[in-house]
ROLO-283101 format. One record per residue (C-alpha): residue number from 1; residue in one letter; chain; x, y, z. Coordinates in Angstrom, 1 decimal. Each point is the difference from the previous one (the first is absolute). Example, Ala and Ser with C-alpha at 12.3 -4.5 7.8 and 13.67 -1.06 7.14 Angstrom:
! residues 2
1 / A / A / 12.3 / -4.5 / 7.8
2 / S / A / 1.4 / 3.4 / -0.7
! end
This chain:
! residues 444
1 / X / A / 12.8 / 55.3 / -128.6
2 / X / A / -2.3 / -1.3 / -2.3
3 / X / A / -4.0 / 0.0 / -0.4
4 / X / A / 0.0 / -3.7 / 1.3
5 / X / A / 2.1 / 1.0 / 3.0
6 / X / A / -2.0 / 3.2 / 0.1
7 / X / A / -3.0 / -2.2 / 0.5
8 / X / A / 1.3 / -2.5 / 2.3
9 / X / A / 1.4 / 2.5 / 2.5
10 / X / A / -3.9 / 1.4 / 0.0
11 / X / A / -1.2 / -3.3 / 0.7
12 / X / A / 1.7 / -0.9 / 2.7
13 / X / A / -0.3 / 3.7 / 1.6
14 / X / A / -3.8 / -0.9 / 0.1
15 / X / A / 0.1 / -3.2 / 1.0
16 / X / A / 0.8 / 0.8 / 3.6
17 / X / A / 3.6 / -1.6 / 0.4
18 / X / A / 2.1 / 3.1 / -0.2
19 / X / A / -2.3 / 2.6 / 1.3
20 / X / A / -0.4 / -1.9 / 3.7
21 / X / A / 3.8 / -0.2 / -0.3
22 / X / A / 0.4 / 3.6 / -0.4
23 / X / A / -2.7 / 1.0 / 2.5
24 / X / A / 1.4 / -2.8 / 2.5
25 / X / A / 3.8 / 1.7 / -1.0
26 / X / A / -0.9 / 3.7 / 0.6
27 / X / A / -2.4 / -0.6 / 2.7
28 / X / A / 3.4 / -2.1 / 1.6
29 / X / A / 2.6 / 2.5 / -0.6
30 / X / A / -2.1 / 3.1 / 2.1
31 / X / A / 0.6 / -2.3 / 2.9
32 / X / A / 3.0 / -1.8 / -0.5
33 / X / A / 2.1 / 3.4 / -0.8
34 / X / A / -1.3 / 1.7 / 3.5
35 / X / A / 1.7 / -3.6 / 1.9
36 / X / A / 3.1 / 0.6 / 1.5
37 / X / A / 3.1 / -1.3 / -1.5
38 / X / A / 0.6 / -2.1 / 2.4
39 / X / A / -3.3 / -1.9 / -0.4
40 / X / A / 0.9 / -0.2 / -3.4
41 / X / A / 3.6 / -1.5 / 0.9
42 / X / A / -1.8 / -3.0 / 2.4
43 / X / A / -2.1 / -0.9 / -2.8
44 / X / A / 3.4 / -0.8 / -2.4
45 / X / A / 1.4 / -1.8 / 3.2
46 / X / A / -2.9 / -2.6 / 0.2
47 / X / A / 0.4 / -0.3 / -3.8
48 / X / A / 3.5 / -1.3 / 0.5
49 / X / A / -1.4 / -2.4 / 2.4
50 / X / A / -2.7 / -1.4 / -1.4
51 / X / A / 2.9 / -0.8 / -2.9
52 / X / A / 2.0 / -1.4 / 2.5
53 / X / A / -2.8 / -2.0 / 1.6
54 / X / A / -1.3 / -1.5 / -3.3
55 / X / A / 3.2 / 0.0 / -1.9
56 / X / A / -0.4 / -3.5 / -2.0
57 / X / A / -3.9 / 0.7 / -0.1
58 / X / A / 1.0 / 3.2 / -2.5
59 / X / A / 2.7 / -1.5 / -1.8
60 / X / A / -1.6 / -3.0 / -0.9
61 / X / A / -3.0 / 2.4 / -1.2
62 / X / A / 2.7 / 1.8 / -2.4
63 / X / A / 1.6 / -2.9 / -1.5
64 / X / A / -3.8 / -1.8 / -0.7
65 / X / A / -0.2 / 3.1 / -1.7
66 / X / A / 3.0 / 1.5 / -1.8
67 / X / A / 2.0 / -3.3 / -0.4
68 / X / A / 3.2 / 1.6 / 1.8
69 / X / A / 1.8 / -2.3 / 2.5
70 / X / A / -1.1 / 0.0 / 3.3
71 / X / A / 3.2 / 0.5 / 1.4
72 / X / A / -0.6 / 3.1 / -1.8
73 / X / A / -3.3 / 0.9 / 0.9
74 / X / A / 0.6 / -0.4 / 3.6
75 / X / A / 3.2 / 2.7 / -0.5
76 / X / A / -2.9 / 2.4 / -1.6
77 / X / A / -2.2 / -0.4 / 3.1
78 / X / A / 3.1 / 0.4 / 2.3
79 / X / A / 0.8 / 3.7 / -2.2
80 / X / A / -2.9 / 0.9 / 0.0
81 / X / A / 0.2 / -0.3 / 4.3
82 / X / A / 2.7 / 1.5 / 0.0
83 / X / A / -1.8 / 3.2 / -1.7
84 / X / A / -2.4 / 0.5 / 1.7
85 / X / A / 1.9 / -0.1 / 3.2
86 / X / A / 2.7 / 2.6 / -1.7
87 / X / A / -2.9 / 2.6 / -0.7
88 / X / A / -1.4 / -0.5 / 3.5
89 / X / A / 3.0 / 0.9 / 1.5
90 / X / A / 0.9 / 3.3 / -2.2
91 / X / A / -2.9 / 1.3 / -1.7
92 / X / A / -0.5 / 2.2 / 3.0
93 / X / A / 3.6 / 1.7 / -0.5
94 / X / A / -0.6 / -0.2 / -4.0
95 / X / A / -3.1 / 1.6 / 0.4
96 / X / A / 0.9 / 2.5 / 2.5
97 / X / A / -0.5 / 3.9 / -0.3
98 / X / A / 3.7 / 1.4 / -1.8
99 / X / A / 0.9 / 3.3 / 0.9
100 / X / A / 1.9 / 2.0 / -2.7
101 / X / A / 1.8 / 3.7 / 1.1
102 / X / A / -1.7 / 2.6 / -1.7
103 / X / A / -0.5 / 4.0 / 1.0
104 / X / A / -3.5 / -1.1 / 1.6
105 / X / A / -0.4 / -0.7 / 3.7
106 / X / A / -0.5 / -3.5 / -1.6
107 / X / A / 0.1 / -2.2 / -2.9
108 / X / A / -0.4 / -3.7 / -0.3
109 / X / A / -1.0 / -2.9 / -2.5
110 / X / A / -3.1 / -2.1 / 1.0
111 / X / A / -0.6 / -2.9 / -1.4
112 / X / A / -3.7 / -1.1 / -0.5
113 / X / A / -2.0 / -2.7 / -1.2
114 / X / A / -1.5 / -0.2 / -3.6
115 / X / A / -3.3 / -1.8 / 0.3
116 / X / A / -0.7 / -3.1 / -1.5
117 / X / A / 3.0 / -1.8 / -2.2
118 / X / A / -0.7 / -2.4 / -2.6
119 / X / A / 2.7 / -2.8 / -0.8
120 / X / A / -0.1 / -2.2 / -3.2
121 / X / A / 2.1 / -2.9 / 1.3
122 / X / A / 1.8 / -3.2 / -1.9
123 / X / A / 0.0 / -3.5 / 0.9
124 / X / A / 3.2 / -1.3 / 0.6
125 / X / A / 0.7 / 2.0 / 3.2
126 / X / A / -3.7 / -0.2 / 1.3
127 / X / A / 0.8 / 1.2 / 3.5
128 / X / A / 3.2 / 1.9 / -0.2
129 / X / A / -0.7 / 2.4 / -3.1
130 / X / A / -3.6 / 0.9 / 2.0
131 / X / A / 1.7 / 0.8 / 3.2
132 / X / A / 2.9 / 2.0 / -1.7
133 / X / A / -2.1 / 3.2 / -0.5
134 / X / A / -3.6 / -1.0 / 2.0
135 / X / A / 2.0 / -0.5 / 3.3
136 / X / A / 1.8 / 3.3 / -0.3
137 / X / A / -3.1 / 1.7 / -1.4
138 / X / A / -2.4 / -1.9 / 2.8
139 / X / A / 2.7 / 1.8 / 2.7
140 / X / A / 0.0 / 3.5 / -1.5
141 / X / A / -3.7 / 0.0 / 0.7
142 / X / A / -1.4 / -0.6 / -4.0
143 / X / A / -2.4 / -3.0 / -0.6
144 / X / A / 0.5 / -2.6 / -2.5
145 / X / A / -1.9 / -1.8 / -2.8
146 / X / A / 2.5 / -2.7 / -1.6
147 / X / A / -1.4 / -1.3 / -3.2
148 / X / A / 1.9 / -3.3 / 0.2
149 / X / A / 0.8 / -2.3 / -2.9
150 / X / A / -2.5 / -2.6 / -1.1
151 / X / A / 2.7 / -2.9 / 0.4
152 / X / A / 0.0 / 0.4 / 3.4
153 / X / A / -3.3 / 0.3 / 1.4
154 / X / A / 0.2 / -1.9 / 3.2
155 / X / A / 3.1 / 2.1 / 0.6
156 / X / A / -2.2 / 2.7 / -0.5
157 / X / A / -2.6 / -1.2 / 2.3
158 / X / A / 2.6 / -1.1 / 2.9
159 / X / A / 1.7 / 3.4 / -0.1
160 / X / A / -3.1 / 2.0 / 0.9
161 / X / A / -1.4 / -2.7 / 2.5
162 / X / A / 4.1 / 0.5 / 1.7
163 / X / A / -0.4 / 3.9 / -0.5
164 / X / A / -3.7 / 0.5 / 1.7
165 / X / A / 0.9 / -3.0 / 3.3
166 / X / A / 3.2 / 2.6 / 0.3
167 / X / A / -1.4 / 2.9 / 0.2
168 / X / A / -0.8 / 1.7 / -3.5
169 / X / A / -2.9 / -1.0 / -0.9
170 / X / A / -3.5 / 2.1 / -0.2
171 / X / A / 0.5 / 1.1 / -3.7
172 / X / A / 3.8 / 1.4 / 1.1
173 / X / A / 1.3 / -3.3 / -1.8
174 / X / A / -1.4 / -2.0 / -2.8
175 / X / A / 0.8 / -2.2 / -2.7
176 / X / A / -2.3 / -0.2 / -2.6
177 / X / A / -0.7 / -2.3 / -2.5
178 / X / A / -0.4 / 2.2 / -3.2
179 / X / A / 0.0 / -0.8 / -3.5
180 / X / A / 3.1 / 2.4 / -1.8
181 / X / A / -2.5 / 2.7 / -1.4
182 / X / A / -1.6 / 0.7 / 3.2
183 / X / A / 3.4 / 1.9 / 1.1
184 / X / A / -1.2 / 2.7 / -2.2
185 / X / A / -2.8 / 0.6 / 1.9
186 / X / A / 1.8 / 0.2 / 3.4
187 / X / A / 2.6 / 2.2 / -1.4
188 / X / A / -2.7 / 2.2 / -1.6
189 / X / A / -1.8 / 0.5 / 3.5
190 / X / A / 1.2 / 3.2 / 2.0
191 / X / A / 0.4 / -2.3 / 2.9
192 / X / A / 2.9 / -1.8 / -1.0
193 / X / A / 3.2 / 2.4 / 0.4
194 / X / A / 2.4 / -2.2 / -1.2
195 / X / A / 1.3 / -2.8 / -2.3
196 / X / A / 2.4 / -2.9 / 0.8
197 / X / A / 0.8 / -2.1 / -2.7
198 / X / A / 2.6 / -3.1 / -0.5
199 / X / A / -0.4 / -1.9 / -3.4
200 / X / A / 1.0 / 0.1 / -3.8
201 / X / A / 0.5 / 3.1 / -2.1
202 / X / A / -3.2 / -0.3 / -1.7
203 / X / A / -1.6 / -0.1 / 2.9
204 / X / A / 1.7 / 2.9 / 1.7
205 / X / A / -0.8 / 2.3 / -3.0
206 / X / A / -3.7 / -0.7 / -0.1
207 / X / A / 0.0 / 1.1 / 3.6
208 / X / A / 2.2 / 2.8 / -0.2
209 / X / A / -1.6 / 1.7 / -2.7
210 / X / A / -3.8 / -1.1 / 1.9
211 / X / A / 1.6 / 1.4 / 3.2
212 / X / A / 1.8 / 3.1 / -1.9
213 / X / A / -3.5 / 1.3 / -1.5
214 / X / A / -1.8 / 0.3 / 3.4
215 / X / A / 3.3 / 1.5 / 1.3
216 / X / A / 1.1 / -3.3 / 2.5
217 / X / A / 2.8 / 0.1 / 1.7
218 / X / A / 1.4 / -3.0 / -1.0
219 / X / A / 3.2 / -2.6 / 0.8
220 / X / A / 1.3 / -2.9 / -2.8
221 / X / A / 2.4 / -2.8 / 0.5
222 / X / A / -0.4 / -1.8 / -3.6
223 / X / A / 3.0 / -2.7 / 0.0
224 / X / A / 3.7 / -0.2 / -0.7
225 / X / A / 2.6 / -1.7 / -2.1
226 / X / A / 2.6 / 0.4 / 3.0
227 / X / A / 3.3 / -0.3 / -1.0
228 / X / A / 2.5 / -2.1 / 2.3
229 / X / A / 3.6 / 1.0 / -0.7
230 / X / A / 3.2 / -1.9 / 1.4
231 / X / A / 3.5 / 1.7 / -0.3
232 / X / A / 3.4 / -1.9 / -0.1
233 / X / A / 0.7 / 1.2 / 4.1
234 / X / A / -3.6 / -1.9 / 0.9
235 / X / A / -0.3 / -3.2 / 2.3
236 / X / A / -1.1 / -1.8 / -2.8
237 / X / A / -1.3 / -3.3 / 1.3
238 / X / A / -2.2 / 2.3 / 2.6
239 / X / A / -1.0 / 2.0 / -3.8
240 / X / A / -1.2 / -2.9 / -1.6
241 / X / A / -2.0 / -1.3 / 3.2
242 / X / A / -1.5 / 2.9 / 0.0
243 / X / A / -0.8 / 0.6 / -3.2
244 / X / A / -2.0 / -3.5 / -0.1
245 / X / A / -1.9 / 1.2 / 3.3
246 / X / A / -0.8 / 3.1 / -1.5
247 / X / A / -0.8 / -1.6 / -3.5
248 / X / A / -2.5 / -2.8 / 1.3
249 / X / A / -1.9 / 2.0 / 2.8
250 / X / A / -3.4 / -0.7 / -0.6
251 / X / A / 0.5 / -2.5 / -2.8
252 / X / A / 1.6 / 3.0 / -1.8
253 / X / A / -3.1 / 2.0 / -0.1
254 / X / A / 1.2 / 3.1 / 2.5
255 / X / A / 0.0 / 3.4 / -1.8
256 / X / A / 3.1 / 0.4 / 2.2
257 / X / A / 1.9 / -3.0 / -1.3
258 / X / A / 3.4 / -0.3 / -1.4
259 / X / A / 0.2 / -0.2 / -3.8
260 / X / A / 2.5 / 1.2 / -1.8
261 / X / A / 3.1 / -1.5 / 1.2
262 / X / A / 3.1 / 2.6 / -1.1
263 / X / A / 3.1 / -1.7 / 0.5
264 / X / A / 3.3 / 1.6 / -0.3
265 / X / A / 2.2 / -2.0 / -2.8
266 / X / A / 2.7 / -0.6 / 2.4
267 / X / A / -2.1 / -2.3 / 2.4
268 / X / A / -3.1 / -0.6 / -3.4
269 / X / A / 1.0 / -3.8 / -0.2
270 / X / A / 0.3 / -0.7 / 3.6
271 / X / A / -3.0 / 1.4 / 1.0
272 / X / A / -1.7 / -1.9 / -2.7
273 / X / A / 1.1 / -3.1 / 0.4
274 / X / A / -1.0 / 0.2 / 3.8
275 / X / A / -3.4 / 1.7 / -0.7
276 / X / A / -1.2 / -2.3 / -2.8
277 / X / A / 0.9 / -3.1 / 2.4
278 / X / A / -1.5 / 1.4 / 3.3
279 / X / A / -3.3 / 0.9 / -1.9
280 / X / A / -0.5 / -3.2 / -1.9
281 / X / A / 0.6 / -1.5 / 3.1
282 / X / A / -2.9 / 1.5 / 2.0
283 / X / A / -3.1 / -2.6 / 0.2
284 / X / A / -3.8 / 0.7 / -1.2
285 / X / A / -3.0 / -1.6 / 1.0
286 / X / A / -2.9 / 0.7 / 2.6
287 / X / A / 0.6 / 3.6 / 1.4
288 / X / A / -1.4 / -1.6 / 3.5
289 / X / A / 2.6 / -2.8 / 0.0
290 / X / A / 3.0 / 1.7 / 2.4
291 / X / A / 2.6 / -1.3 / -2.3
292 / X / A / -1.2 / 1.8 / -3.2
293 / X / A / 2.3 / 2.8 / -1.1
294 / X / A / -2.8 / 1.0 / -2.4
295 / X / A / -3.3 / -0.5 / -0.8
296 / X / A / -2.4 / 0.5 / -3.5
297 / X / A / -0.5 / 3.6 / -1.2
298 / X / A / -3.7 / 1.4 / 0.5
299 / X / A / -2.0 / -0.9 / -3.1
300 / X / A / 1.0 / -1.0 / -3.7
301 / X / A / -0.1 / 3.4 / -1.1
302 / X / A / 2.7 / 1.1 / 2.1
303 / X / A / 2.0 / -3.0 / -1.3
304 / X / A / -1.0 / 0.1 / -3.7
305 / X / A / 1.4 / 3.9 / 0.5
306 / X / A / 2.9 / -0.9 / 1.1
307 / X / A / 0.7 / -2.9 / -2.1
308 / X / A / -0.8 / 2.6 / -3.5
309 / X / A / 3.0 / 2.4 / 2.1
310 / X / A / 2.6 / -2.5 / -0.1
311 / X / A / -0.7 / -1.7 / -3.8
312 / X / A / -0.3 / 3.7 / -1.1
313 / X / A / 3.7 / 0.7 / 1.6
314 / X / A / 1.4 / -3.0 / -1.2
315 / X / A / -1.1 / 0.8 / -3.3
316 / X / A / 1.6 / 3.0 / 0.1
317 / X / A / 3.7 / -1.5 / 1.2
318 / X / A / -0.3 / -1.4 / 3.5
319 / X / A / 1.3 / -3.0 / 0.8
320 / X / A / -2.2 / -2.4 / 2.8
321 / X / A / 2.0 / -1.2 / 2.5
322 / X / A / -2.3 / -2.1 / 2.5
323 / X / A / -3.8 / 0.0 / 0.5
324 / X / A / -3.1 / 1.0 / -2.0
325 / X / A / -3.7 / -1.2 / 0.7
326 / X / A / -0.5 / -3.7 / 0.7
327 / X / A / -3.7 / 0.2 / 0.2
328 / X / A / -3.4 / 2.3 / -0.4
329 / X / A / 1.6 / 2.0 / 3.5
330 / X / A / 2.6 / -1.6 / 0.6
331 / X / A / 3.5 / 2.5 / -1.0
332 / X / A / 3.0 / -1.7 / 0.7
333 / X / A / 3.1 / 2.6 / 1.6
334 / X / A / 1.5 / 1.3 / -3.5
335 / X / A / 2.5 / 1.8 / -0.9
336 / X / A / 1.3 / 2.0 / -3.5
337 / X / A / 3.6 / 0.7 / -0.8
338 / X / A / 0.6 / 3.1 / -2.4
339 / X / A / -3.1 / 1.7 / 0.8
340 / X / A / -0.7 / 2.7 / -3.5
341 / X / A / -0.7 / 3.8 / 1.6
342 / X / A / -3.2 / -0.2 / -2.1
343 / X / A / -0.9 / -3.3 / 1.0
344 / X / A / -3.2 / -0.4 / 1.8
345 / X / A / 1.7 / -1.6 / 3.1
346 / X / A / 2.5 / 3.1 / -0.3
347 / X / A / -3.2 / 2.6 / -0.3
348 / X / A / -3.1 / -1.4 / 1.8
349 / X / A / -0.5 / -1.3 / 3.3
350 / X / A / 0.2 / -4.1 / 0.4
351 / X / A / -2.3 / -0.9 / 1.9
352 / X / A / 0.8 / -3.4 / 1.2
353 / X / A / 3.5 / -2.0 / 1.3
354 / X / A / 2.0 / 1.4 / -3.3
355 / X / A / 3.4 / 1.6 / 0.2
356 / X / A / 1.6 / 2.0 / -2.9
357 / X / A / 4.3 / 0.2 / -0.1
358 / X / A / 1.5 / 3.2 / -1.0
359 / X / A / 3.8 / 0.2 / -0.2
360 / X / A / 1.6 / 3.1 / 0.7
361 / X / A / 3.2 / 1.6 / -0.7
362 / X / A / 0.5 / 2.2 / 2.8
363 / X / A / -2.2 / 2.1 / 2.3
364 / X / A / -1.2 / 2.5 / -2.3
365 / X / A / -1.2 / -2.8 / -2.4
366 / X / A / -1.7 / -1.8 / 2.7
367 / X / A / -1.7 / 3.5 / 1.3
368 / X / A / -0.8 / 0.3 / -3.4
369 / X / A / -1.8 / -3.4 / -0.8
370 / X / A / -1.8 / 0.7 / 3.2
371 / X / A / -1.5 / 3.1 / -1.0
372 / X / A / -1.3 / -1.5 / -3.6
373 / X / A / -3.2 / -0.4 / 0.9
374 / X / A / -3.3 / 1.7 / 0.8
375 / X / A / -0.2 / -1.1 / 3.3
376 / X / A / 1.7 / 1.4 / 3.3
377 / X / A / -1.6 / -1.9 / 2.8
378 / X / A / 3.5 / -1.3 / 1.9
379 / X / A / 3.5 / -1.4 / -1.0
380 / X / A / 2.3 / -1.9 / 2.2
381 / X / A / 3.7 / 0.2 / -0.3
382 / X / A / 3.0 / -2.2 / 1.7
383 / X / A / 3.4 / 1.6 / 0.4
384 / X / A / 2.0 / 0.4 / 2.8
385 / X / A / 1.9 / 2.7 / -1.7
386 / X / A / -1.4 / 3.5 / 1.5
387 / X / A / 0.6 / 2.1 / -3.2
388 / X / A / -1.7 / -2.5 / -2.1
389 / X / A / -3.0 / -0.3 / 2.8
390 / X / A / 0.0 / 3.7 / -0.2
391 / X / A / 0.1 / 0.3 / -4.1
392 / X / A / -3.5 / -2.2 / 0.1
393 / X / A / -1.6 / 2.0 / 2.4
394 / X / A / 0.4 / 3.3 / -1.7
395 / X / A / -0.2 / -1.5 / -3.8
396 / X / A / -3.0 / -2.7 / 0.2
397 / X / A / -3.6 / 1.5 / -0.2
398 / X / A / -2.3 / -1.6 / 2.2
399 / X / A / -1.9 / 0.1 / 3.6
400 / X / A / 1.8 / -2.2 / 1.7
401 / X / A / 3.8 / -1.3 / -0.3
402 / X / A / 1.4 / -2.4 / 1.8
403 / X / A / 3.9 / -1.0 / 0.9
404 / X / A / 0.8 / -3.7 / 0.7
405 / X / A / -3.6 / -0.7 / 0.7
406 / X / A / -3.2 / -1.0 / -1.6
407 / X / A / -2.8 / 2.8 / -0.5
408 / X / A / -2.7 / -0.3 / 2.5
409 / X / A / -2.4 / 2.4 / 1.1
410 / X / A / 0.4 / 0.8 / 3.6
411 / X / A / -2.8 / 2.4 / 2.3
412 / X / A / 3.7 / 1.8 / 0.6
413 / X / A / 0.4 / 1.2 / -3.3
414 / X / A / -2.1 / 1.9 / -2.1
415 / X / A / -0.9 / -2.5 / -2.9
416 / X / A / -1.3 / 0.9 / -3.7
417 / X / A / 1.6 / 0.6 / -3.8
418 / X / A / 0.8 / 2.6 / -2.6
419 / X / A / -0.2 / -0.3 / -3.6
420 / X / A / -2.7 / -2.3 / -1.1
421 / X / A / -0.2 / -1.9 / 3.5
422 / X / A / -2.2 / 2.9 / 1.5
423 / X / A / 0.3 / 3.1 / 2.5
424 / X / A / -1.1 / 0.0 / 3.3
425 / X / A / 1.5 / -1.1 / 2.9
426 / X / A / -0.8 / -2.9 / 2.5
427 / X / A / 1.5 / -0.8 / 3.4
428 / X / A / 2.4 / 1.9 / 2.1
429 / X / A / -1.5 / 3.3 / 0.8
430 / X / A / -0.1 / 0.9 / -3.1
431 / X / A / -2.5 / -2.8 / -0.8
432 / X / A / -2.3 / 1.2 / 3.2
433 / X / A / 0.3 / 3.8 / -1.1
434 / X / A / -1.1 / -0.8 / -3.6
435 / X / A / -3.4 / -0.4 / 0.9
436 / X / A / -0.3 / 3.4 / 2.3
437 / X / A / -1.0 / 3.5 / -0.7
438 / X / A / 3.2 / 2.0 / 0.9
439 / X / A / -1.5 / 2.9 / 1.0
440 / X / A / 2.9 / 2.6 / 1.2
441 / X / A / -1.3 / 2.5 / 3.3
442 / X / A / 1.5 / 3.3 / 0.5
443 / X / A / -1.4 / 1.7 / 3.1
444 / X / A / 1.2 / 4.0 / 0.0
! end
């Protein structure tokens, strides 16, 4: 960190913002951890209500702010329901004591709140990516600070007012409307316990290495470049549907989004043909209008990104096939055909509604195209042949891999990457045991 960040993290330490949210946070926790589990559980219920009661009043709120569809940002508010009401029905058996046979009259696994967690959250999932670790954290008894992201501050504002009328409120919740530097101060403080973050690499090193030299625990989901692989045995007109959905969720800015299409030569031109049609096909305009398949990308740096990605891989041998940007954030659906390995489409993550083709000669090829790249976040792959489905499982390196569907994160199923996507688990009870001590008993 540098002297300037050195300096701002000092200021805002004494300028009263972080150090109430600490106190509030620890002060919180000595409570909140001694309520019963089930108190904990009723709270997440009247969450999910409260989203289901104001459904349209939360979505509209999301799209005013991140530009995604609202078609869209009512399916977020409906997830993120549907979380909370999965952790208040099993984090008592996730949570509960484990006993393990030993020689000792007893031994068992406990698992025990942290403290206080701090979560550096992204904008383009402004009330799912908060609730995938703070609900489970909220339920194993930890408080939470979320520094949110300064796109979305009236996100940020309607989450905590939600979080406090439902029960966590009193310093167990807060989101907190923090400049960047002042997370070095909260992760500095012996009161936080933990470190949540989703966001960019950059990022994610800063606050790892911050985290890493006042010995944090800390959890990292940094992006993908999540490959989507269809074999000659798939339902190929399901593949390419599909493969748009999963291409163009959120306007293409989803860290879990299709974009590196890996098509096996013998159904390449077919799947082409029909992808390049059904994604210039899809219509743009205002993300509240229920018609609109997609709406503008965030801001023009986020566009002027993505537009130096594709001229820098078509310089280097790509061909364009449809799309490109039609305005300052505006980013037509695009595709590139024969997609160089060392291409930045083939190497970074495309953030925004463009889709690189790979052909592949068989399914080591395509397992090995999918691989090329730093990132392991998730893959997708459609075969209905079982060897083949079996082949990508073993052979492709990521967190999550999906057969003949999309990937999506789901409160079932641990979610989180390996390689340069992160560590550290969310969801499933994995995700709710990540941010516990597990402290083993033995009782002689």
């Amino acid at each position: 960190m540098s002297a300037a960040a050195e300096v701002t993290t000092h200021w805002w330490a004494r300028s009263g913002a972080v150090p109430r949210l600490l106190a509030d946070a620890d002060a919180a926790f000595r409570i909140w951890r001694r309520t019963s589990i089930a108190a904990r559980a009723d709270a997440a219920r009247r969450v999910a209500e409260i989203f289901e009661r104001d459904t349209n009043v939360y979505a509209e709120l999301i799209t005013r702010e991140t530009r995604k569809t609202i078609r869209s940002a009512r399916a977020e508010v409906a997830k993120s329901a549907n979380l909370a009401r999965f952790y208040a029905e099993h984090a008592a058996s996730m949570l509960a004591d484990e006993n393990v046979e030993t020689e000792a009259s007893r031994s068992f696994i406990r698992y025990e709140p942290l403290g206080a967690i701090a979560g550096v959250m992204p904008w383009n999932f402004p009330l799912w990516q908060v609730f995938r670790f703070a609900i489970p954290a909220l339920l194993a008894g930890n408080s939470v600070i979320v520094k949110h992201s300064p796109f979305v501050p009236d996100c940020a504002t309607a989450l905590e007012q939600l979080m406090s009328e439902a029960g966590f409120g009193g310093g167990v919740f807060a989101a907190a409307s923090l400049p960047a530097e002042a997370v070095y101060s909260l992760i500095a403080d012996d009161r936080i316990r933990a470190v949540v973050l989703t966001g960019g690499q950059e990022a994610g090193s800063a606050v790892a290495q911050h985290a890493g030299r006042h010995v944090k625990k800390i959890s990292l989901e940094l992006g993908g470049s999540d490959a989507f692989i269809v074999l000659p045995s798939a339902n190929l007109e399901r593949a390419v549907a599909e493969g748009v959905r999963s291409r163009m969720h959120c306007n293409g800015q989803a860290c879990t989004a299709a974009k590196r299409f890996i098509i096996h030569r013998d159904v390449y031109d077919e799947f082409e043909s029909r992808f390049v049609e059904a994604m210039s096909s899809l219509r743009g305009g205002d993300p509240f209008d229920e018609r609109t398949d997609f709406g503008p990308l965030l801001n023009d740096e986020i566009a002027s990104r993505l537009e130096r990605q594709v001229d820098a891989t078509i310089a280097l041998g790509a061909t364009l096939l449809t799309g490109g940007r039609l305005g300052a954030t505006f980013f037509a659906p695009t595709v590139l055909r024969n997609v160089p390995l060392d291409s930045p489409a083939a190497q970074e993550e495309t953030f925004g509604p463009v889709a690189a083709l790979f052909r592949a000669n068989d399914v080591d090829e395509a397992i090995t195209i999918a691989n090329a790249t730093r990132f392991g976040l998730g893959a997708s792959v459609w075969t209905n042949d079982r060897a083949e489905a079996a082949r990508c499982i073993a052979g492709i390196d990521v967190g999550q891999l999906f057969v003949n569907a999309i990937v999506s994160s789901d409160p079932r199923l641990p979610f989180g990457g390996t390689k340069s996507s992160g560590f550290g688990r969310e969801l499933g009870v994995a995700g709710i045991r990540e941010l516990t001590n597990v402290k083993s008993v033995r009782i002689e």
